[in-house]
C-alpha atoms as a printed R data frame, in Angstrom:
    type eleno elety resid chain resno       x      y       z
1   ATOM     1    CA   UNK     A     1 112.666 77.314 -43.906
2   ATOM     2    CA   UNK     A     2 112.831 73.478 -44.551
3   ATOM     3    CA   UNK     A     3 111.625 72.572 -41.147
4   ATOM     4    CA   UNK     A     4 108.557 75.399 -40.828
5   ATOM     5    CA   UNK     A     5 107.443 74.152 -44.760
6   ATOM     6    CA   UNK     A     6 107.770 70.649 -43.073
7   ATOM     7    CA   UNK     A     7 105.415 72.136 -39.940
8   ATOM     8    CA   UNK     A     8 103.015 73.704 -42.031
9   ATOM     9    CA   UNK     A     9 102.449 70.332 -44.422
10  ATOM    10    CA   UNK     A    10 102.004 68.257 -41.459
11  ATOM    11    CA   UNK     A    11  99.417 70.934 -40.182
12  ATOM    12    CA   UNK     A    12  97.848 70.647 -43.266
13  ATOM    13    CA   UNK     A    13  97.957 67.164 -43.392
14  ATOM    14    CA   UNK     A    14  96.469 67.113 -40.036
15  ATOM    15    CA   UNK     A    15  93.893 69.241 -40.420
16  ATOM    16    CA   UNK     A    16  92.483 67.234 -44.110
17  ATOM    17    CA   UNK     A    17  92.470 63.942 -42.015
18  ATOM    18    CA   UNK     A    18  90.465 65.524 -39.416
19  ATOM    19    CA   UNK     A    19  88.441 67.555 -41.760
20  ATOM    20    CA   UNK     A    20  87.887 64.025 -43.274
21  ATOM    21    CA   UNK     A    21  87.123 62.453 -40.014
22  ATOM    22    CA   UNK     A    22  84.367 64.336 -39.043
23  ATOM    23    CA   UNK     A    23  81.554 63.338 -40.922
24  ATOM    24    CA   UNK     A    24  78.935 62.761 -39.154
25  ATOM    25    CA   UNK     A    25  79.506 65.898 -36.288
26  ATOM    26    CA   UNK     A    26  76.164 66.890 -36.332
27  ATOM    27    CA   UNK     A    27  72.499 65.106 -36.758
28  ATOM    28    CA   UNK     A    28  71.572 63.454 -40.070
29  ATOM    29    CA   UNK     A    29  67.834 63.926 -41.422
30  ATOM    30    CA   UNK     A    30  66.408 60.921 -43.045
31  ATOM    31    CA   UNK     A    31  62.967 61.447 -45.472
32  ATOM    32    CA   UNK     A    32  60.351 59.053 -46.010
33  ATOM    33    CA   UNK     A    33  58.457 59.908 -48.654
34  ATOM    34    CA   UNK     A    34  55.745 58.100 -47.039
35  ATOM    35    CA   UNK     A    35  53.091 58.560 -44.233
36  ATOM    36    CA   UNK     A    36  53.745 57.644 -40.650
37  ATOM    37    CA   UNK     A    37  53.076 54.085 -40.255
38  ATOM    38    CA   UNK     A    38  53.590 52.998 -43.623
39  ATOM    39    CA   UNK     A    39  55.805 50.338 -44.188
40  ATOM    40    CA   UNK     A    40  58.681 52.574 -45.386
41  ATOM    41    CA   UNK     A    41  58.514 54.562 -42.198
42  ATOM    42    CA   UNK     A    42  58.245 51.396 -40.150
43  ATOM    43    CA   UNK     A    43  61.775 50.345 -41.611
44  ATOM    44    CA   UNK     A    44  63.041 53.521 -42.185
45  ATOM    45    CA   UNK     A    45  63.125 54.450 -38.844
46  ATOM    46    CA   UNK     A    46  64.542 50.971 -37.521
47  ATOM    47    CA   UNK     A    47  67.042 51.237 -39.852
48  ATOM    48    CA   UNK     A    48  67.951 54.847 -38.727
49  ATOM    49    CA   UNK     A    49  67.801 53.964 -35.030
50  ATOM    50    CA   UNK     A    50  70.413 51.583 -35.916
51  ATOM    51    CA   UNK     A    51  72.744 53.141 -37.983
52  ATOM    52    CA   UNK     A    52  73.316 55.772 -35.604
53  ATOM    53    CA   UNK     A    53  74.800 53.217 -33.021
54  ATOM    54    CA   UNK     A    54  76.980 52.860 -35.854
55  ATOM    55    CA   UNK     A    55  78.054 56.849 -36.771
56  ATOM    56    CA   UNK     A    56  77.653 58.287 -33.730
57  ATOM    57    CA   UNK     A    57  74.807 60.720 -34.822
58  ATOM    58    CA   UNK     A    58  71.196 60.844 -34.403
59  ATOM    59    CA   UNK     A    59  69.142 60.325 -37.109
60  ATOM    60    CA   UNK     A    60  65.968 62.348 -37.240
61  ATOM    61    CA   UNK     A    61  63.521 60.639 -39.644
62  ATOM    62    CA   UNK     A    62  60.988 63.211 -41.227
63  ATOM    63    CA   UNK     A    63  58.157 61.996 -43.234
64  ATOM    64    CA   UNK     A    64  57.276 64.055 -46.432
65  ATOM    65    CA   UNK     A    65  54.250 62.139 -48.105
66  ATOM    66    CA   UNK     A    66  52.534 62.739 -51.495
67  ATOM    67    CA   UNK     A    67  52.885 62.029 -55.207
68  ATOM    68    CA   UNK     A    68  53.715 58.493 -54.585
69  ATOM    69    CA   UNK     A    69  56.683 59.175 -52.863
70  ATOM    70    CA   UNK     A    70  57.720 62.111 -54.795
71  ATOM    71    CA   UNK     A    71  57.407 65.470 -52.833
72  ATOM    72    CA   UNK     A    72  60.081 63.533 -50.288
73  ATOM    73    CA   UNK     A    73  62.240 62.560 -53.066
74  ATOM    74    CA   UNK     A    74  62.251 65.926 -54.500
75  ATOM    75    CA   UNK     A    75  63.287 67.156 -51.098
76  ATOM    76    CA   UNK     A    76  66.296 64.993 -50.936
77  ATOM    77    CA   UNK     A    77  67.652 65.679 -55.206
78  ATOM    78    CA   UNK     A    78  67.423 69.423 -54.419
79  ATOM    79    CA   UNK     A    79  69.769 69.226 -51.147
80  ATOM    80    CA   UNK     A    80  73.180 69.581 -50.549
81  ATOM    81    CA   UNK     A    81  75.280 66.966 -51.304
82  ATOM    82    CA   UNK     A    82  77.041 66.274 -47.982
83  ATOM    83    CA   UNK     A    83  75.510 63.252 -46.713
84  ATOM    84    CA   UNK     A    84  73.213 65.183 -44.366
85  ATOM    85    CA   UNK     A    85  70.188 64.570 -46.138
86  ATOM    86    CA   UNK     A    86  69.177 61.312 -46.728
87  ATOM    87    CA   UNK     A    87  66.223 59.490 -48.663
88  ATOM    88    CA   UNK     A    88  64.336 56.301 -47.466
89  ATOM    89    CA   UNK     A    89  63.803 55.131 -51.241
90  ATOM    90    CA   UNK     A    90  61.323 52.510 -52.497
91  ATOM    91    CA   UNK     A    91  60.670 50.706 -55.774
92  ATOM    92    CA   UNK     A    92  58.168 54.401 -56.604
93  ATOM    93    CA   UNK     A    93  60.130 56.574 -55.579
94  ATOM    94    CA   UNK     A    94  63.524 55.519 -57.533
95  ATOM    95    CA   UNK     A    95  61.936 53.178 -60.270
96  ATOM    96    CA   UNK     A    96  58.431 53.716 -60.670
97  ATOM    97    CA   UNK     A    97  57.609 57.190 -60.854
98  ATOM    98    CA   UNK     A    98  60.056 57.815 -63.953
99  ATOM    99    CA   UNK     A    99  57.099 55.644 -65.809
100 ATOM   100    CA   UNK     A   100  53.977 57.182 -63.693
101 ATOM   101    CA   UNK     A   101  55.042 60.988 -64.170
102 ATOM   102    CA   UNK     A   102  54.710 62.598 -67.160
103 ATOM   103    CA   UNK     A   103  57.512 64.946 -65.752
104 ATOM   104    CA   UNK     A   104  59.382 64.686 -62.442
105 ATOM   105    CA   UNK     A   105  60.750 67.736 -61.021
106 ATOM   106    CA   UNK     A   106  64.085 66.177 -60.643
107 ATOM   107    CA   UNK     A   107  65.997 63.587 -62.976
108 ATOM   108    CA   UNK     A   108  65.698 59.706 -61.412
109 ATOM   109    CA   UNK     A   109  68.045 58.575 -63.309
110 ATOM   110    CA   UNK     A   110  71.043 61.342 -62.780
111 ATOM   111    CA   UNK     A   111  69.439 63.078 -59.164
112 ATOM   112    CA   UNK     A   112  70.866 60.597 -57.087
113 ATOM   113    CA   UNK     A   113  73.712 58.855 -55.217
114 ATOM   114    CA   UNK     A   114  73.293 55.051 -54.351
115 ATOM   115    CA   UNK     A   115  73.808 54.050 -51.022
116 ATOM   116    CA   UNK     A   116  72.640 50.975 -50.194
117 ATOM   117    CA   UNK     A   117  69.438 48.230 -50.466
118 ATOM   118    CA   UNK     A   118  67.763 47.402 -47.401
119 ATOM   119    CA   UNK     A   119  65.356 44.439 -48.215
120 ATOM   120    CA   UNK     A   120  62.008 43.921 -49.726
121 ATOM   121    CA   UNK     A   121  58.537 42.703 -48.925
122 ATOM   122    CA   UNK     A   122  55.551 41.184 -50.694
123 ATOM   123    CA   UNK     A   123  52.202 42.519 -50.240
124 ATOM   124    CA   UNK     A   124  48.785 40.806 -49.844
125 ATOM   125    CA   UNK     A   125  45.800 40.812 -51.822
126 ATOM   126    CA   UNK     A   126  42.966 41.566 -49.511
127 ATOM   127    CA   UNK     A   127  39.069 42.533 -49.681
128 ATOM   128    CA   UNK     A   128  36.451 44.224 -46.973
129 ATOM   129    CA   UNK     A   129  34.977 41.322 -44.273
130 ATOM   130    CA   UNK     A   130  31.618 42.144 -46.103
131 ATOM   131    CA   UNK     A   131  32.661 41.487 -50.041
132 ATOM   132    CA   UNK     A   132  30.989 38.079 -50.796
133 ATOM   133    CA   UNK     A   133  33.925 36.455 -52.132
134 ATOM   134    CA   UNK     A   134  36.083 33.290 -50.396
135 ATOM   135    CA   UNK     A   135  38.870 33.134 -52.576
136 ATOM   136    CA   UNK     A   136  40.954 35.454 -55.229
137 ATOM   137    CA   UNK     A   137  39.454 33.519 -57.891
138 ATOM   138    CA   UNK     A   138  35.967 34.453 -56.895
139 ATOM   139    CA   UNK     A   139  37.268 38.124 -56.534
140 ATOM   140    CA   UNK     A   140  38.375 37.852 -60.376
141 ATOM   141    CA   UNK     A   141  34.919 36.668 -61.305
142 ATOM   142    CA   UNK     A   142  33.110 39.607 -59.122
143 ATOM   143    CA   UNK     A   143  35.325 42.151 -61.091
144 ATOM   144    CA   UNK     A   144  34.091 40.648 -64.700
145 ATOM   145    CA   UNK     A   145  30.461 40.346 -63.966
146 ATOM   146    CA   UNK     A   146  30.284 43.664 -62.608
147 ATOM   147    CA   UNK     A   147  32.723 45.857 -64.154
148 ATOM   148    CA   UNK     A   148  33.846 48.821 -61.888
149 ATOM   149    CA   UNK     A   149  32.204 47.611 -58.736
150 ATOM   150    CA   UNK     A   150  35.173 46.619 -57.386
151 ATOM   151    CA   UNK     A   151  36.683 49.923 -55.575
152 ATOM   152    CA   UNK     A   152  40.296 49.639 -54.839
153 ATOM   153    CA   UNK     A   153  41.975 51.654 -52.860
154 ATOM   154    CA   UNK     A   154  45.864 52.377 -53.511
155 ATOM   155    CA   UNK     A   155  48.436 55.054 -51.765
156 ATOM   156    CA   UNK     A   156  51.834 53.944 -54.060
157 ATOM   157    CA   UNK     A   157  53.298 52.820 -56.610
158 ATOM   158    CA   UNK     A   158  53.437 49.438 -55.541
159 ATOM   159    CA   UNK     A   159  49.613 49.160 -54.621
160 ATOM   160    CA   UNK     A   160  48.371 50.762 -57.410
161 ATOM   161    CA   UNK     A   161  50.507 48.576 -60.102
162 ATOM   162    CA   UNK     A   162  49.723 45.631 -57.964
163 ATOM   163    CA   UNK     A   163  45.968 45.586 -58.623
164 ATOM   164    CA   UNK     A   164  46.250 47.235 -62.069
165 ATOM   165    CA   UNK     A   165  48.505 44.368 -63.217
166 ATOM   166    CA   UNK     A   166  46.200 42.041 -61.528
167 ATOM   167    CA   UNK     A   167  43.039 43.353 -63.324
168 ATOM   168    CA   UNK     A   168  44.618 43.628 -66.483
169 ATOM   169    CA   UNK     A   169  46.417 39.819 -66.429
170 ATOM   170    CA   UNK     A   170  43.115 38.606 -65.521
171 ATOM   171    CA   UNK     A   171  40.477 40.952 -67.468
172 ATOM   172    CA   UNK     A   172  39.008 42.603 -64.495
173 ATOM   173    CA   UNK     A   173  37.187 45.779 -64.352
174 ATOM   174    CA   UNK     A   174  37.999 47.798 -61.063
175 ATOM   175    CA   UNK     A   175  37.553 51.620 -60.087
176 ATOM   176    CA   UNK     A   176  40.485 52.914 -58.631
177 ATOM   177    CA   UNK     A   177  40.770 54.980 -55.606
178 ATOM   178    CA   UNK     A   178  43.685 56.815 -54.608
179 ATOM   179    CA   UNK     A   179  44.940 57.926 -50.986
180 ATOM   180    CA   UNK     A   180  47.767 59.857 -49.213
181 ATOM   181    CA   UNK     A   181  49.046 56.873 -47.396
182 ATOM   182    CA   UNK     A   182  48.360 52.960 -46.801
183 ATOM   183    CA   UNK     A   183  47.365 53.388 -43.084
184 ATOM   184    CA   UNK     A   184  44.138 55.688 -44.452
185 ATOM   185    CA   UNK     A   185  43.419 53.032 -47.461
186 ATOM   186    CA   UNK     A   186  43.167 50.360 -44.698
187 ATOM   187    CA   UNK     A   187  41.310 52.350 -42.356
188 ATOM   188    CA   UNK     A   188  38.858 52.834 -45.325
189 ATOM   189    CA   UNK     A   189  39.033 48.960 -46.479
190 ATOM   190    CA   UNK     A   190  38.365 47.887 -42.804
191 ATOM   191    CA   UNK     A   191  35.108 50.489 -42.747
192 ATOM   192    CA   UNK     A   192  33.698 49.547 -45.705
193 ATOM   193    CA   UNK     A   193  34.310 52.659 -47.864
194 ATOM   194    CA   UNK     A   194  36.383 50.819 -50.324
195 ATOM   195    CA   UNK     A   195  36.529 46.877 -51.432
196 ATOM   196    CA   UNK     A   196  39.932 45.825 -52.158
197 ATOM   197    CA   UNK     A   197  43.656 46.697 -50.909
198 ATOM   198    CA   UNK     A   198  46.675 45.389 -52.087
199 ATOM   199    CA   UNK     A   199  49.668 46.198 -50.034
200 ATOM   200    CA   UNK     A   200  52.550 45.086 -48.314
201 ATOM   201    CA   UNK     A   201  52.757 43.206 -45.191
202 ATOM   202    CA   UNK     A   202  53.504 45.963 -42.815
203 ATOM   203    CA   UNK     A   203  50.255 47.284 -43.300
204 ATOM   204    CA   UNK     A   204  48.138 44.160 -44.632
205 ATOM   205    CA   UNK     A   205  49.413 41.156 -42.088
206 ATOM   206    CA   UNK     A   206  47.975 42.465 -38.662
207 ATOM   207    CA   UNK     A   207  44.672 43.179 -39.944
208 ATOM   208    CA   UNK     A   208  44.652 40.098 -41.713
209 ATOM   209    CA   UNK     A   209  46.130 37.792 -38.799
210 ATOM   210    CA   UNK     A   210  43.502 40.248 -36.862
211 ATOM   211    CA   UNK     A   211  40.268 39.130 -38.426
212 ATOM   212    CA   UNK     A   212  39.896 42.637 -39.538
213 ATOM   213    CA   UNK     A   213  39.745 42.056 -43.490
214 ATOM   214    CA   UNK     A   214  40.375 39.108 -45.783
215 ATOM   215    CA   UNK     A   215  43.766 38.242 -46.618
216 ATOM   216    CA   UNK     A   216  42.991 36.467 -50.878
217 ATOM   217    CA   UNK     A   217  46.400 36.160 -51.736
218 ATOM   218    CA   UNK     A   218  50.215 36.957 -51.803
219 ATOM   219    CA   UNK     A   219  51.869 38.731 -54.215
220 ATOM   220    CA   UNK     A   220  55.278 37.000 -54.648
221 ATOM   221    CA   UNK     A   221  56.251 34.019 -56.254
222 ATOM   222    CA   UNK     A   222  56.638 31.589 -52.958
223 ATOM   223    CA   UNK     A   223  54.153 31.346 -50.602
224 ATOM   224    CA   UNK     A   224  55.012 33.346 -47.411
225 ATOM   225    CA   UNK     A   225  56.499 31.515 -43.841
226 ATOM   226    CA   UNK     A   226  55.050 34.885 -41.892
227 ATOM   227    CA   UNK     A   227  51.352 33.388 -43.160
228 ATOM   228    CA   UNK     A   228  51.776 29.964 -45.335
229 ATOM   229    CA   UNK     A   229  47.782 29.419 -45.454
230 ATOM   230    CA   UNK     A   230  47.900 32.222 -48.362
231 ATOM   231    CA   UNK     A   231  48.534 31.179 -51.958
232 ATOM   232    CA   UNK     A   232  50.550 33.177 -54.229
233 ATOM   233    CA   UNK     A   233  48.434 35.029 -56.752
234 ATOM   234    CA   UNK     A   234  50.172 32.409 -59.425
235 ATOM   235    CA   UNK     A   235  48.526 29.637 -57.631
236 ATOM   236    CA   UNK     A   236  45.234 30.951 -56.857
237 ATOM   237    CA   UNK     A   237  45.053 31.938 -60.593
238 ATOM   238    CA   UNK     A   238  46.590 29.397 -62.562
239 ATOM   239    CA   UNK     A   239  49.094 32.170 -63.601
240 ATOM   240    CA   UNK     A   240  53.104 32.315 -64.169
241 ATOM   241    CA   UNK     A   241  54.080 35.396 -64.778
242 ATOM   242    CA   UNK     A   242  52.454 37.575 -61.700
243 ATOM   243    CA   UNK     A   243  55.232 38.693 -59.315
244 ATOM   244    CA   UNK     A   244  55.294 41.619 -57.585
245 ATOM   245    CA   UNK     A   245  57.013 43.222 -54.006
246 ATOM   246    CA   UNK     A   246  58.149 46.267 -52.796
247 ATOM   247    CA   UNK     A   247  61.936 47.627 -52.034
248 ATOM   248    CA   UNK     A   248  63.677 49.671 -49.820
249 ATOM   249    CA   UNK     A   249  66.717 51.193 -50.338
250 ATOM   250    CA   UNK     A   250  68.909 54.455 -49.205
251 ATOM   251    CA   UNK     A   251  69.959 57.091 -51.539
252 ATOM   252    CA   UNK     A   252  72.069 60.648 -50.693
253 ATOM   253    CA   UNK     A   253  71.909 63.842 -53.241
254 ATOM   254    CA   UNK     A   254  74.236 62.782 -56.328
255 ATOM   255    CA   UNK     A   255  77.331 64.429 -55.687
256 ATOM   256    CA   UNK     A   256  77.909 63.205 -52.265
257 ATOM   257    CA   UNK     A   257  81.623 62.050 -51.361
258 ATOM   258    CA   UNK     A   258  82.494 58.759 -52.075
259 ATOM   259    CA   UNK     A   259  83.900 58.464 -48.675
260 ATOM   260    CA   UNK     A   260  80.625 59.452 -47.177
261 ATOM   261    CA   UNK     A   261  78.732 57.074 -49.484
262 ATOM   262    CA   UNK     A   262  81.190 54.108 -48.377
263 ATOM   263    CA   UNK     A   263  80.634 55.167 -44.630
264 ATOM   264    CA   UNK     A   264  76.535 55.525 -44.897
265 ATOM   265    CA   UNK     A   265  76.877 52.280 -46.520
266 ATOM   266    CA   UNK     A   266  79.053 50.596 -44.302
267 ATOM   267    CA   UNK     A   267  76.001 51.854 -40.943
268 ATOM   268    CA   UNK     A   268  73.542 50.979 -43.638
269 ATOM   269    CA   UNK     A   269  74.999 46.939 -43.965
270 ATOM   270    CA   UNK     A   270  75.613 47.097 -40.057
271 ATOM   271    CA   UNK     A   271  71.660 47.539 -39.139
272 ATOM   272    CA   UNK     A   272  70.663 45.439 -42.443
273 ATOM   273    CA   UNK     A   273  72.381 42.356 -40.521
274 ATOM   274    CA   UNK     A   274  71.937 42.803 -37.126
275 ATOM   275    CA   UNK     A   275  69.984 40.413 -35.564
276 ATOM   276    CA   UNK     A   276  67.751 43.263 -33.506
277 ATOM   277    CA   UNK     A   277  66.329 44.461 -37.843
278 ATOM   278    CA   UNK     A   278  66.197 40.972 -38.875
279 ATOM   279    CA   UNK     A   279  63.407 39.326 -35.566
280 ATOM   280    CA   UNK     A   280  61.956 42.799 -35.454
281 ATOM   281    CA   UNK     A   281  60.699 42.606 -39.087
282 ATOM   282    CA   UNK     A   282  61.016 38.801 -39.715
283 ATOM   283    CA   UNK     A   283  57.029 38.393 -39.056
284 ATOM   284    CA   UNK     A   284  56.169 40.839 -41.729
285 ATOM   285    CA   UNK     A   285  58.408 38.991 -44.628
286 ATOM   286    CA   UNK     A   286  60.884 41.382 -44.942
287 ATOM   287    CA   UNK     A   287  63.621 40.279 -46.162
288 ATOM   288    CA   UNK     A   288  67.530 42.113 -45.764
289 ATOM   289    CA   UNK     A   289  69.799 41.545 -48.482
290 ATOM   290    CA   UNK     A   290  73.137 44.002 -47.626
291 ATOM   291    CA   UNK     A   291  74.749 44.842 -50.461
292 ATOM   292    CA   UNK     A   292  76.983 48.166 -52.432
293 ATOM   293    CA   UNK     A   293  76.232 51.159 -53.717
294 ATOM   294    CA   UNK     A   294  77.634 50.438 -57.054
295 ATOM   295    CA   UNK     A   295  75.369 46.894 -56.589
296 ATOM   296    CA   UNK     A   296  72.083 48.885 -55.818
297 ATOM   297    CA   UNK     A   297  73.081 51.494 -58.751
298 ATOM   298    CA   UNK     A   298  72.451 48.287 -61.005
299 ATOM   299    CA   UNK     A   299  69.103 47.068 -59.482
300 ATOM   300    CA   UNK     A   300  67.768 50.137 -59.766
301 ATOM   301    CA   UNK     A   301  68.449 50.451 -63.479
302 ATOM   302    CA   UNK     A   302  67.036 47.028 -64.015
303 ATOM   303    CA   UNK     A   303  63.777 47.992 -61.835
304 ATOM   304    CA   UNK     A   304  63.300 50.906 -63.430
305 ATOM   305    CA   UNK     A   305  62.951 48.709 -66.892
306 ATOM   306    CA   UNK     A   306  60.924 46.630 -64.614
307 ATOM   307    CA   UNK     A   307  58.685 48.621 -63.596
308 ATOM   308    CA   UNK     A   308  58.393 50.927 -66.580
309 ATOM   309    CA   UNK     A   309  57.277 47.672 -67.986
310 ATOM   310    CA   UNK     A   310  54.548 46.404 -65.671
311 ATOM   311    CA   UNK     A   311  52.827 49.893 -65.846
312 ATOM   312    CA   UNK     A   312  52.849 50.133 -69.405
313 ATOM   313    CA   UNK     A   313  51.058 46.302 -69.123
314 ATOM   314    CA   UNK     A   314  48.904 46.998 -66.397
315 ATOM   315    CA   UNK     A   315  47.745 50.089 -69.085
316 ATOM   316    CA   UNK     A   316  48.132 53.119 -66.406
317 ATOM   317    CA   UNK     A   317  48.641 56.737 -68.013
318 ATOM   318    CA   UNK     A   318  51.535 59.144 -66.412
319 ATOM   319    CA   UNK     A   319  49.850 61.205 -64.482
């Protein structure tokens, strides 16, 4: 009796480790709640490529746009927790949009599982080839002597708050036009249709490097080594306080094992520091910082403050 109880534990025993083995036996899908060619999808799907060197698995990346990231996040909360499902997350979708919405179909705060940060980027200031300015200081002065010329186009969180906070720092008067993703707005800013464009480099640096519109300014607080001839928005201004860049980071449906977090964060840390991520983005500005789950947990708490600050500043009403 001894020896089958001793059979049947080790079975048992067996079987868990194996049972807790497995993960990943079959293909994980990875949303980006952003169009296809965005900078989120650009990185998502390097990042993806990547980690499945790392688990074993494919990756199939699946863009869900809208809402400023939101239909894609809302995909991801309302899955099952088993580390199948994966979010590409950005500074909107898991900091932003708590401050944007009036209600979110899902709770930010509680609907999610941290995995891990992947880097950040700044964006650029830019205008149409045909707007009569030079500098971002002759932009400014455009946008006061002729309130609501100045159409700006915006497809997230980050563009929009960019050149909100910019107009209302410097007491500019802009119309603001929204699109479904950053490749359109810059299609549109190239053509004419719109004036202005604020976004990050993945979008903004080839058409600037390009000749195809006018890079004004950078966004962050150093000047950028991917294109050094731009000032920072602080130093074309005269300003101190203007900072702003977009995030990436990985999330899973809260709920999700903690030894499936720890092993999505470990594939996660792998692509975040291998060489092959780092030269392929290093002419955009992007830059990796590996990290936790419990250590992104805390940035996104202190973004969300963040960012529920510079929208409340930059005077924009949940939508």
């Amino acid at each position: 009796m001894k020896f089958k109880s001793l059979i049947l534990a080790t079975l048992v025993s067996v079987s868990c480790a194996a049972f807790g083995q497995a993960y990943p036996n079959k293909p994980i899908k990875a949303i980006v709640p952003f169009a296809a060619g965005s900078a989120t999808d650009q990185i998502g799907r390097a990042f993806a490529a990547k980690m499945s060197e790392t688990l074993g698995q494919t990756i199939v990346v699946e863009n869900r746009a809208g809402v400023n990231g939101m239909l894609g996040a809302d995909a991801v909360a309302k899955s099952p927790a088993d580390g199948y499902t994966i979010l590409i997350g950005t500074n909107s979708t898991n900091a932003a949009l708590k401050s944007l919405m009036k209600k979110l179909p899902y709770d930010q705060d509680t609907a999610f599982a941290p995995l891990g940060y992947m880097g950040s980027l700044p964006l650029i200031v830019a205008v149409n080839n045909d707007v009569p300015v030079k500098t971002l200081k002759e932009l400014i002065a455009l946008g006061k002597t002729k309130p609501g010329l100045l159409t700006v186009a915006s497809a997230s969180t980050s563009q929009l708050v960019s050149s909100e906070m910019l107009a209302g720092m410097t007491g500019m008067d802009v119309t603001s036009v929204p699109y479904k993703s950053g490749p359109a707005a810059m299609t549109d800013l190239i053509g004419g249709q719109v004036m202005m464009f604020t976004a990050d480099f993945g979008v903004m640096l080839p058409q600037v490097k390009g000749g195809k519109v006018r890079g004004l300014a950078v966004t962050s607080t150093k000047r950028s080594a991917a294109i050094p001839e731009l000032p920072t928005v602080n130093e074309a201004l005269g300003l101190k306080d203007y900072e702003l860049i977009a995030y990436f980071a990985m999330f899973a449906p809260a709920g999700t094992p903690a030894d499936i977090i720890a092993k999505l964060n470990q594939a996660i840390n792998a692509a975040a520091q291998s060489k092959d991520i780092q030269e392929k983005f290093a002419s955009i500005g992007f830059a990796v910082e590996p990290g936790t789950p419990e250590a992104l947990a805390q940035r996104s708490k202190l973004e969300t403050a963040k960012w529920a600050k510079a929208i409340a500043a930059a005077k924009i009403e949940p939508q």
